[in-house]
Each structure stands twice: as structure tokens, then as C-alpha cells.
TORKOL-4160 file (C-alpha; in steps of 0.2 Angstrom, whole numbers, padded with zeros to 4 digits, m for minus):
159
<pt num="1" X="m0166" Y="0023" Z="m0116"/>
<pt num="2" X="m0161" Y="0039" Z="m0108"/>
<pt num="3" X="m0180" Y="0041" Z="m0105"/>
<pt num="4" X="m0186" Y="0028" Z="m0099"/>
<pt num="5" X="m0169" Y="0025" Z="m0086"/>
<pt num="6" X="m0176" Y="0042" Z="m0079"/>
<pt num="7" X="m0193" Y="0036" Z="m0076"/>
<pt num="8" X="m0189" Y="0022" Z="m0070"/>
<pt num="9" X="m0177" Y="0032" Z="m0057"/>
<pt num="10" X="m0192" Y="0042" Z="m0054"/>
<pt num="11" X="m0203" Y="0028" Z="m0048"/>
<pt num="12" X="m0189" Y="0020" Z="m0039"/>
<pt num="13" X="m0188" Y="0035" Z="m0029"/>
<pt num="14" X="m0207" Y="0039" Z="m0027"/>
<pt num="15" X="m0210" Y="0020" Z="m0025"/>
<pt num="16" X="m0192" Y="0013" Z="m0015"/>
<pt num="17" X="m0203" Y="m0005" Z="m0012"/>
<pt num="18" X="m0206" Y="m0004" Z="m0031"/>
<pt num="19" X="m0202" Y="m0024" Z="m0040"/>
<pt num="20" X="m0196" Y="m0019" Z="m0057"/>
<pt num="21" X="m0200" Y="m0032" Z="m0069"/>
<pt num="22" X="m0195" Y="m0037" Z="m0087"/>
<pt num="23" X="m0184" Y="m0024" Z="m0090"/>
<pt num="24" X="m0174" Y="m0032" Z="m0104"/>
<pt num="25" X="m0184" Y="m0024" Z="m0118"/>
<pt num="26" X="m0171" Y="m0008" Z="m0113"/>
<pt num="27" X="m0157" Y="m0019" Z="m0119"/>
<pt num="28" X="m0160" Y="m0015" Z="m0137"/>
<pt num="29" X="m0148" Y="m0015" Z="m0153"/>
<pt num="30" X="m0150" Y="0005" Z="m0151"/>
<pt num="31" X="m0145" Y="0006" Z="m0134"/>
<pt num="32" X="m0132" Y="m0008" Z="m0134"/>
<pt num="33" X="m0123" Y="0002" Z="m0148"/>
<pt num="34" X="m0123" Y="0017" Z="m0137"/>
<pt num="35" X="m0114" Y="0007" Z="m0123"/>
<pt num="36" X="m0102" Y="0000" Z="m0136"/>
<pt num="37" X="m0097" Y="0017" Z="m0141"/>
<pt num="38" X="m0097" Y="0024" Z="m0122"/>
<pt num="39" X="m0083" Y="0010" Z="m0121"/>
<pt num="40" X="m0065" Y="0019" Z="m0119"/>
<pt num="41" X="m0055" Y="0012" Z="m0132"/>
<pt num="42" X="m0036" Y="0003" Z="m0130"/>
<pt num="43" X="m0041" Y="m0006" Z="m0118"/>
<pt num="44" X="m0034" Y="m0023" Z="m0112"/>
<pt num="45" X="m0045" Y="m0040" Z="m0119"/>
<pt num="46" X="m0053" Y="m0054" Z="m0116"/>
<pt num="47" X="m0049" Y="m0072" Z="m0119"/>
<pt num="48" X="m0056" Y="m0070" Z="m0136"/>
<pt num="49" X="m0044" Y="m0054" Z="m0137"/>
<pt num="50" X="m0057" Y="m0043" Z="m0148"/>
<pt num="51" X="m0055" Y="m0025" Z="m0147"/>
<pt num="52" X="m0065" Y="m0012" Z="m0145"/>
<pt num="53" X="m0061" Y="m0006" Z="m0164"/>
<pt num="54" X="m0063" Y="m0025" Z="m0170"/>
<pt num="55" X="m0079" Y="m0026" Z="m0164"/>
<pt num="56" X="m0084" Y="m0010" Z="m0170"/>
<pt num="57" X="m0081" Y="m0014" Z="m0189"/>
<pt num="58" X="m0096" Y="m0026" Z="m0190"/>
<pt num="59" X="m0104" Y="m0017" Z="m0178"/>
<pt num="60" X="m0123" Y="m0020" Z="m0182"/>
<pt num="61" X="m0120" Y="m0038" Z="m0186"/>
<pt num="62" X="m0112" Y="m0039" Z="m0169"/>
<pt num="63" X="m0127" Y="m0031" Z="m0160"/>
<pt num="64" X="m0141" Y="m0040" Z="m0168"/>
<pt num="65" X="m0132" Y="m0057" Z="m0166"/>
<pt num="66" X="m0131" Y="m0054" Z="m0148"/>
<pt num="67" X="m0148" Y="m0047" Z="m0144"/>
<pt num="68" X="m0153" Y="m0063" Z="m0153"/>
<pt num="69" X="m0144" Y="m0073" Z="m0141"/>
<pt num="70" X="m0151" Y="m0062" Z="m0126"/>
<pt num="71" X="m0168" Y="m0064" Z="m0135"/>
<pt num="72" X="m0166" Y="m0083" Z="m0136"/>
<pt num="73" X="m0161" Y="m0085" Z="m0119"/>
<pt num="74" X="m0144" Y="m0092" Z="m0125"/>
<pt num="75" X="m0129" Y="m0077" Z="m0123"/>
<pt num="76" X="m0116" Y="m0084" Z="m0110"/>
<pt num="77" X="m0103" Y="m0072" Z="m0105"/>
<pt num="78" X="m0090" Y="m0079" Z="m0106"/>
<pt num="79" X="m0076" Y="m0084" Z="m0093"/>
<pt num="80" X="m0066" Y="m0067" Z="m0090"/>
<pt num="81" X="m0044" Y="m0067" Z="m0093"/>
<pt num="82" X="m0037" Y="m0066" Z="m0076"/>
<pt num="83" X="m0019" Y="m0059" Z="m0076"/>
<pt num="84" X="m0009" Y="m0052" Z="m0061"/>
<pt num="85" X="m0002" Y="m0036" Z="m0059"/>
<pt num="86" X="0010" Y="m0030" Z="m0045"/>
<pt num="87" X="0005" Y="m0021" Z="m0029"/>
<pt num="88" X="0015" Y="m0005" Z="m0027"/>
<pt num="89" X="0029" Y="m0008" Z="m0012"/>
<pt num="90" X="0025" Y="m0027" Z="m0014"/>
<pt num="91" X="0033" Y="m0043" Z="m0022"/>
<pt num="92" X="0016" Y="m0050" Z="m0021"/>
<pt num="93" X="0003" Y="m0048" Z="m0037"/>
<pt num="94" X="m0015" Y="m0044" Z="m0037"/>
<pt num="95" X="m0026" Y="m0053" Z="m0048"/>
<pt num="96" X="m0035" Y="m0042" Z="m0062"/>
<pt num="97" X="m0052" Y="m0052" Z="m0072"/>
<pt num="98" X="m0053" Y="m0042" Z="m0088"/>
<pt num="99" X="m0068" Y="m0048" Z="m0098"/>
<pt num="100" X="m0074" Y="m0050" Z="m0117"/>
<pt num="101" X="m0079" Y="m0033" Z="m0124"/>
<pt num="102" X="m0096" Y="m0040" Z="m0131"/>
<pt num="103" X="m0098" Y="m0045" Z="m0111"/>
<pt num="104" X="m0092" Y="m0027" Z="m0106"/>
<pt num="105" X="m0106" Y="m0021" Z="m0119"/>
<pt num="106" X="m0116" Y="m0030" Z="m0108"/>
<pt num="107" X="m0111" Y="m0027" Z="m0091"/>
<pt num="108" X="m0113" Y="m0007" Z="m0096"/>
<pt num="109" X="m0131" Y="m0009" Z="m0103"/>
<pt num="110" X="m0136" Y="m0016" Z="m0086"/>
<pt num="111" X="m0127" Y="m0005" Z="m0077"/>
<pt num="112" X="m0136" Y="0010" Z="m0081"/>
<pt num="113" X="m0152" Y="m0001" Z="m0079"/>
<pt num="114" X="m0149" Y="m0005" Z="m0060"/>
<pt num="115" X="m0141" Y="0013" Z="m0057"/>
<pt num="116" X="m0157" Y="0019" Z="m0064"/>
<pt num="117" X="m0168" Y="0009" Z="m0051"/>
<pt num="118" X="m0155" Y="0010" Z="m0036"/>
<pt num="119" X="m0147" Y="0027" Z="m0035"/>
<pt num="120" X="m0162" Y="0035" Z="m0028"/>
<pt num="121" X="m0163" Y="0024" Z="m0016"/>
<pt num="122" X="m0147" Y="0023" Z="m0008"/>
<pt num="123" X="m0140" Y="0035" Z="0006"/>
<pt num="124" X="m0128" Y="0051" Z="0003"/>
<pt num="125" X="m0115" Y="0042" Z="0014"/>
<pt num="126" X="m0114" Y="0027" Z="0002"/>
<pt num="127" X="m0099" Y="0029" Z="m0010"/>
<pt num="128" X="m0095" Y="0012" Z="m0018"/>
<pt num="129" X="m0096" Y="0011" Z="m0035"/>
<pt num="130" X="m0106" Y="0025" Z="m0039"/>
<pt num="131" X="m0106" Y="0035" Z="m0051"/>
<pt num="132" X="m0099" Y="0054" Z="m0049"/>
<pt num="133" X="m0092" Y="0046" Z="m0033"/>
<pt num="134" X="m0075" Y="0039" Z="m0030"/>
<pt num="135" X="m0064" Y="0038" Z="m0013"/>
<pt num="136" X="m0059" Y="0055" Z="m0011"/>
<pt num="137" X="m0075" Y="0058" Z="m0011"/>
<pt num="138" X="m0076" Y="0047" Z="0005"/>
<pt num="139" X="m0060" Y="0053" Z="0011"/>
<pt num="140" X="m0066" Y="0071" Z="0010"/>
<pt num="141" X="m0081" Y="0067" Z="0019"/>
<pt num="142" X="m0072" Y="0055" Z="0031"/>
<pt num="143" X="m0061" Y="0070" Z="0035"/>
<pt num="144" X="m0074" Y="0081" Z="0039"/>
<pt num="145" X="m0082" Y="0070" Z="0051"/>
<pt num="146" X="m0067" Y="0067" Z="0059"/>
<pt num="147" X="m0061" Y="0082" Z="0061"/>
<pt num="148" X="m0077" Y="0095" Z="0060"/>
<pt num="149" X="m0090" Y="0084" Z="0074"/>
<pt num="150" X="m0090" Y="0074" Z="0089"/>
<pt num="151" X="m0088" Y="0058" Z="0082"/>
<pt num="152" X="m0086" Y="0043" Z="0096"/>
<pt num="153" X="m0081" Y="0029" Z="0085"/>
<pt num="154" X="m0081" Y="0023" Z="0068"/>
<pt num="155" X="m0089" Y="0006" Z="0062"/>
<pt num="156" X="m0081" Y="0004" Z="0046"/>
<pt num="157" X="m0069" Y="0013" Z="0032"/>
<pt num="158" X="m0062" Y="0003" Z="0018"/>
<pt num="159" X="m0050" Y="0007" Z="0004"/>
């Protein structure tokens, strides 16, 4: 998959109005195994509560069941656990959706799809969700704009 996600960020790059079409052939019982296994482990579950390591033991049965149901047009993720954490110096509680891990299999195999097409694309100033990107990066950037240029106003920050 590796190859073909570079390519494909290759083309998004030469080509940035580019439609990418029937990319669901990426989403194979190889590559879906790989995004179950770049999965950190201990994590919290889903409704269905299936761990990481539950999962894993019938591994290639749980794979190829689910590229069935992808294949099928049939697989449904499945509504995600909501649970509420505290905010740090607050009474109040944020809400946190944790989903199934097949979904999470699911979400990671896409991800690196659309990350393959779009991250050429976008501009170095963007920070949100990326990936080798996180808010101190912003910050640290931020900062030196703040502090290093003539800067009249600022349209948006958000933490």
C-alpha cells in the first residue's frame, strides 16, 4: 500500500484538481492487518468492548470477514461509546467518542488514503490534524510571527 499511497501523493501534487476514484481496492486484508498492528495497544473500547489483543487472536478471520462486508457494500461502523472526562480546573466534563477497534482498523486504513491524496496539497501554515504536526508546532510558529515580523492582526488561532 505504501507504493501506491506515494503515487498517488505524487499525482495529487503534480495534478492538485486531480478526482481520485475507486480507491477502495487499497483497503485490502494486507493493508488492513497492517493498520491493525500500527494500532497502539491498552486502549480504551467500544460498545462492543473488543480489544486490540481480542481481535488480534482470530486476526485473518476478522479481516476477511470485514473486507467481505466492505466488499458487499454491507460494513456499518458502528455507533461509537461516548463517555465524559473532566476538564482540568473545571467541574464540568468533556465528552470523549471512543469507537469499535474493527471501525479504528477502518478509520486508519482511510486515513492514510486521504493523507496520501491531500497533504501535498495543503499549505505549510496548516497544522490541524496532521501528521508530524501538532500545536506546538503552531505555537512555535505563531510565536515567531508574533514576535519576529510586522504582523498587523491575526484572523484566527485556535487551541
Amino acid at each position: 500500500m505504501e507504493t501506491k499511497l506515494i503515487r498517488i501523493a505524487e499525482l495529487a501534487k503534480e495534478q492538485p484538481d486531480m478526482k481520485f476514484t475507486s480507491l477502495i481496492h487499497l483497503l485490502n486484508e494486507e493493508n488492513l492487518k497492517r493498520c491493525h498492528h500500527e494500532l497502539p495497544a491498552g486502549k480504551a473500547t467500544g460498545i462492543k468492548r473488543i480489544t486490540k489483543e481480542a481481535y488480534g487472536e482470530n486476526l485473518d478471520d476478522n479481516i476477511a470477514r470485514l473486507v467481505e462486508k466492505m466488499k458487499m457494500n454491507s460494513y456499518k461502523p458502528i455507533p461509537v461509546r461516548r463517555t465524559y472526562i473532566a476538564k482540568a480546573g473545571s467541574k464540568m466534563k468533556r465528552p470523549l467518542g471512543i469507537p469499535d477497534h474493527e471501525d479504528k482498523i477502518v478509520q486508519k486504513g482511510i486515513a492514510k488514503i486521504l493523507n496520501a491524496i491531500y497533504e501535498p496539497i495543503f499549505l505549510d501554515c496548516s497544522f490541524g490534524f496532521r501528521p508530524n504536526r501538532n500545536c506546538h508546532d503552531a505555537l512555535k510558529i505563531l510565536n515567531v510571527y508574533i514576535e519576529k515580523r510586522h504582523t498587523n492582526f491575526i484572523v484566527d488561532v485556535d487551541n
